[in-house]
N, C-alpha and C positions, 0 to 999 in steps of 0.2 A: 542077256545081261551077263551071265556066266561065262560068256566068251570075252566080253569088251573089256571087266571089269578088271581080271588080271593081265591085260595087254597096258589099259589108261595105268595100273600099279607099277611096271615095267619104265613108260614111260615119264612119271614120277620119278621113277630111281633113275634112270637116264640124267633127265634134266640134274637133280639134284647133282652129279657127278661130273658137272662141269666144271673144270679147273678152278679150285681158288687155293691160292696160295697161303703159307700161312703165319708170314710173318707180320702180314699187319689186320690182321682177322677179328673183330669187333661181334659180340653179342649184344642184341636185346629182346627184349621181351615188351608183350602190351597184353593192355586189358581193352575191350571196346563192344560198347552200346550200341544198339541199331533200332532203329523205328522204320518199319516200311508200312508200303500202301502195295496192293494187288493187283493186276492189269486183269480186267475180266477179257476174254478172245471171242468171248459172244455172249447174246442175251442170257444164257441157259446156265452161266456162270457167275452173272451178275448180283445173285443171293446170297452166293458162298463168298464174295469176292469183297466184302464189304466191312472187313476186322483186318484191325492193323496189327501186323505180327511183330512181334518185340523180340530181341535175340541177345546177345553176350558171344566174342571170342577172345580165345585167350590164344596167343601167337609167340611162335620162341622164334628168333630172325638173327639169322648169319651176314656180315656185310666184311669182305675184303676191300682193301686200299691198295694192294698190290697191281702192278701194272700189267701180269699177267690177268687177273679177272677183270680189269675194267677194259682189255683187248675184248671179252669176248660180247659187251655191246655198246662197245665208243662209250662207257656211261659206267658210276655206280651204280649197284641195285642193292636190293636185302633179298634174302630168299629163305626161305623154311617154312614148317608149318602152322596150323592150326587147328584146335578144335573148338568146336560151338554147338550150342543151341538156338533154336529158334522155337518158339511158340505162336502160333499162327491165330489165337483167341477164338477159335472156333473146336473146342475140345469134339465133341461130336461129331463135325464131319471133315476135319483137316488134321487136326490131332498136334504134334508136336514133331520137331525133327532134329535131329546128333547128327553131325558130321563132321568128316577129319579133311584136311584137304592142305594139297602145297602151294607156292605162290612164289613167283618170281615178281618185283617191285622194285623196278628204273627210280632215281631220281631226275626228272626232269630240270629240275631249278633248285640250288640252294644258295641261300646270301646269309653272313651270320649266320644267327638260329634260327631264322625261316628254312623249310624244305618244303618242296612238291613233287611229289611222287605220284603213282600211277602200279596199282595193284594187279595183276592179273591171276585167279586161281582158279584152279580145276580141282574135285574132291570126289569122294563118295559121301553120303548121307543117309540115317536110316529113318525112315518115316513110320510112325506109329499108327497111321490112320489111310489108308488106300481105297480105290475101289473094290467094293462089293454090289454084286447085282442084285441081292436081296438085303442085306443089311447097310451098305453107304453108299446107292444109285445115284447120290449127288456128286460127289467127287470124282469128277470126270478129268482133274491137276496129275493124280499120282496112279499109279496101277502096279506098280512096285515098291516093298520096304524098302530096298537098297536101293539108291536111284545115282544119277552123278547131281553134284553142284558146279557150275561158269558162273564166276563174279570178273565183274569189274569195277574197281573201285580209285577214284582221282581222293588223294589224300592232302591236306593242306596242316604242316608241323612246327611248332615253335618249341624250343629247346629254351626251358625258362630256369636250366641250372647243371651242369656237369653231367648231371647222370638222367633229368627226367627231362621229357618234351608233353605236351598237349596236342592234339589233333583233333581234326575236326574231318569229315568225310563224306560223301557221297557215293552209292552203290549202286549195283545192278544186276541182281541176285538170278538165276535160272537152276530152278532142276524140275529133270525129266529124265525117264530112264532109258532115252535113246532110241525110242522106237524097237523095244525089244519086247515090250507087252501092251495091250491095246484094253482099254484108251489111255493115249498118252496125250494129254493138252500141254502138259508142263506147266511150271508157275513162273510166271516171272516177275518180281517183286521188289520195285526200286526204293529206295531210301535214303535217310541218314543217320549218321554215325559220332560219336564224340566218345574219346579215351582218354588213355595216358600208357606211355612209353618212359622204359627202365633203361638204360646205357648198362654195361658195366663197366667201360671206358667210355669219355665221349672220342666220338672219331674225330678227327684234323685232316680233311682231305687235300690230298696233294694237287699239282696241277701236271696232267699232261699234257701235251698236242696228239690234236685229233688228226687221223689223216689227211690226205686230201684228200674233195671231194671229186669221184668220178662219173659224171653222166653218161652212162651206157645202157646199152640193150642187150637184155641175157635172153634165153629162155630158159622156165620149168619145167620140166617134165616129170609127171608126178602118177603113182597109181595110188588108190584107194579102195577099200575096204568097210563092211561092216558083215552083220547077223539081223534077219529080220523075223519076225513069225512068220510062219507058213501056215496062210490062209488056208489049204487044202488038207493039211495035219499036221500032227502035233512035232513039238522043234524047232528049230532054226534053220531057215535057208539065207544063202552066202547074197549081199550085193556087192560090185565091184565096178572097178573103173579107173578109167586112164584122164589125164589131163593134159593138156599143152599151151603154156600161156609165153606170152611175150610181154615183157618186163622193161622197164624204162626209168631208170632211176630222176630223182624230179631235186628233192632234197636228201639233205641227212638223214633223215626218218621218214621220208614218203616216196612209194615206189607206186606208178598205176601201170595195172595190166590188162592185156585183152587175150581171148581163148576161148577155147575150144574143151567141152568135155563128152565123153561118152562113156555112160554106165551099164551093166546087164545086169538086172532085179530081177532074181530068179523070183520073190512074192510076189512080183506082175506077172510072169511066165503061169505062174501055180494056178490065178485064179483065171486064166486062158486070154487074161488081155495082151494081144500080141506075144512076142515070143521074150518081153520082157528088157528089149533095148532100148535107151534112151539119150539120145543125142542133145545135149545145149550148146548154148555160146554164154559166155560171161564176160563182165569189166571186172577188174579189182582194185582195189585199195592195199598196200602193204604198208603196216606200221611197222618201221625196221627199227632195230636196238639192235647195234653191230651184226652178230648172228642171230638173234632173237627174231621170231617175223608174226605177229599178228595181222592176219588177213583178212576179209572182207570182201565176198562176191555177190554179185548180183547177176543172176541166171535166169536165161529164159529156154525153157524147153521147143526143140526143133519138131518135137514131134504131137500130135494133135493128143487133148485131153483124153479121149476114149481109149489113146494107147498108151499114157502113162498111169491113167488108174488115176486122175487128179483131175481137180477142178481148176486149180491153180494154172498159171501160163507162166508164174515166176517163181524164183526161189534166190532163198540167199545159203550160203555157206561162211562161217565163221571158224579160222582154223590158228592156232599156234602151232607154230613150227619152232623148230632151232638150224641151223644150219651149220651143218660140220664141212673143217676144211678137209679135200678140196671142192666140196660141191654137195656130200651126200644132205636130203633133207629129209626130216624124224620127224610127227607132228599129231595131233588128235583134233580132229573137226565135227563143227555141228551144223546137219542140213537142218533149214527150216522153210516154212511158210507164213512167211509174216511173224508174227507174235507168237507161232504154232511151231513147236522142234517136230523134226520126223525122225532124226538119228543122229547118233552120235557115234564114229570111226576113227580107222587112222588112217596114217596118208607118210608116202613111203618114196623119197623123187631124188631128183638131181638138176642143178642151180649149173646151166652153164655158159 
């Protein structure tokens, strides 16, 4: 964790430092409510899983109208931060959780005072309540204070006077600490949301043209990165990994890919299964907002279960990227298995 955590702060300040211009630059701010429900990932979790967590954040949100920031994803967005609470109603063996976390948020659709947006954030989080072997042997969600937070959240806004709007929302809350201390199950904990939003101007969005659409075939080619525990002793050993996928634009916002990956897990080397290589193939999904790229893969490993140290034959990857011209791509991803994260890295490529 002490390796990823000031690399994911890095790329926080990255993103943040995308061009927005500042002549037609709008604040707001929001207050907002959440009510979730738990995803139990097995029977063993089904006790603990069963309190509905109730949370509050409060958000300060930057939105340019200049034609330079709405180049960098065909689209308005808001972006800034947040901090929040969550209270998991299980004082005892879940505890409570504070996090700060950034977020970049596309308008997808607005007319009048309706808007729909689409949130994506990445955070850190501190957890009050962890695993212990002798004192909290239930909590098999958290294993570290510091963990990260991935939401996603589709927001639906009515602007019902100059300065204030209402919303209403839905979420899809994950934290876990990346596969950097064990047990790491993660939580993941969908819901909903209702606030209220503060203007300090209202915005009057302009109308650009968008360009035209290109149907083409690029490839990626991407290396990748993280820190895992070293089953054999104490520390972190390195996993890493190359990618190559072939890309095909479909629409404005949807790219599908097919690829090839291969990683070397020096924690499978450690504990003698194989020498720690492990070959997939994947399809993917990409949710594109100009440079912005939310992805989506669905992996199956090439190589038989006893040499990757898993039970699994599948896996997914969940990655945001940004895409700098001419090609360089910046990004932080999460491998999982099903409803189960195993890590969380970065990924480091070129779009060409």
């Amino acid at each position: 964790m002490k390796h990823l955590l000031p690399i994911g702060l890095v790329f926080l300040a990255v993103f943040f430092s995308i061009p927005d211009a500042r002549g037609q630059r709008h604040t707001k701010f929001g207050l907002e409510g959440q009510t979730s429900w738990i995803i139990p990932h097995s029977a063993e979790l089904v006790p603990i899983s069963r309190s509905n967590p109730q949370g509050v954040r409060f958000s300060y949100e930057k939105l340019s109208l200049e034609k330079t920031s709405w180049d960098n994803c065909s689209c308005f967005y808001l972006w800034g931060g947040e901090l929040g609470y969550t209270n998991f109603n299980n004082p005892a063996v879940l505890g409570d959780a504070v996090f700060f976390s950034g977020f970049f948020e596309p308008f997808l659709w607005y007319r009048g005072n309706w808007q729909f947006r689409l949130k994506a954030t990445l955070g850190t989080t501190y957890l009050t309540k962890v695993y212990d072997a002798n004192s909290n042997p239930e909590n098999t969600f958290f294993s570290s204070p510091l963990s990260f937070l991935l939401a996603i959240e589709p927001t639906l806004s009515y602007q019902f006077s100059d300065r204030y709007e209402v919303l209403v929302s839905a979420h899809y809350n994950h934290i876990s600490n990346g596969g950097q201390k064990q047990p790491n199950r993660g939580m993941n904990f969908p819901g909903m949301g209702l606030g209220i939003g503060y203007w300090l101007q209202r915005p009057v969005f302009p109308l650009y043209e968008k360009p035209p659409l290109e149907h083409r075939l690029s490839f990626l080619l991407e290396s990748f990165g993280t820190f895992r525990d070293n089953p054999s002793g104490s520390g972190r050993v390195p996993a890493l990994g190359v990618s190559l996928a072939l890309i095909q634009t479909l629409t404005r916002v949807n790219e599908l890919g097919l690829g090839t990956e291969f990683s070397w897990d020096r924690s499978l080397s450690s504990r003698g299964e194989g020498q720690g290589f492990v070959p997939a193939a994947f399809i993917s999904h990409h949710l594109v907002f100009g440079r912005v790229d939310f992805s989506q893969r669905m992996s199956l490993y090439l190589s038989s279960p006893d040499r990757t140290g898993r039970r699994h034959r599948w896996f997914q990857r969940y990655a945001l990227s940004y895409r700098f011209p001419p090609g360089l791509v910046f990004g932080v991803d999460l491998k999982a298995h099903g409803h189960v994260a195993e890590n969380i890295g970065m990924r480091l490529g070129w779009f060409f």
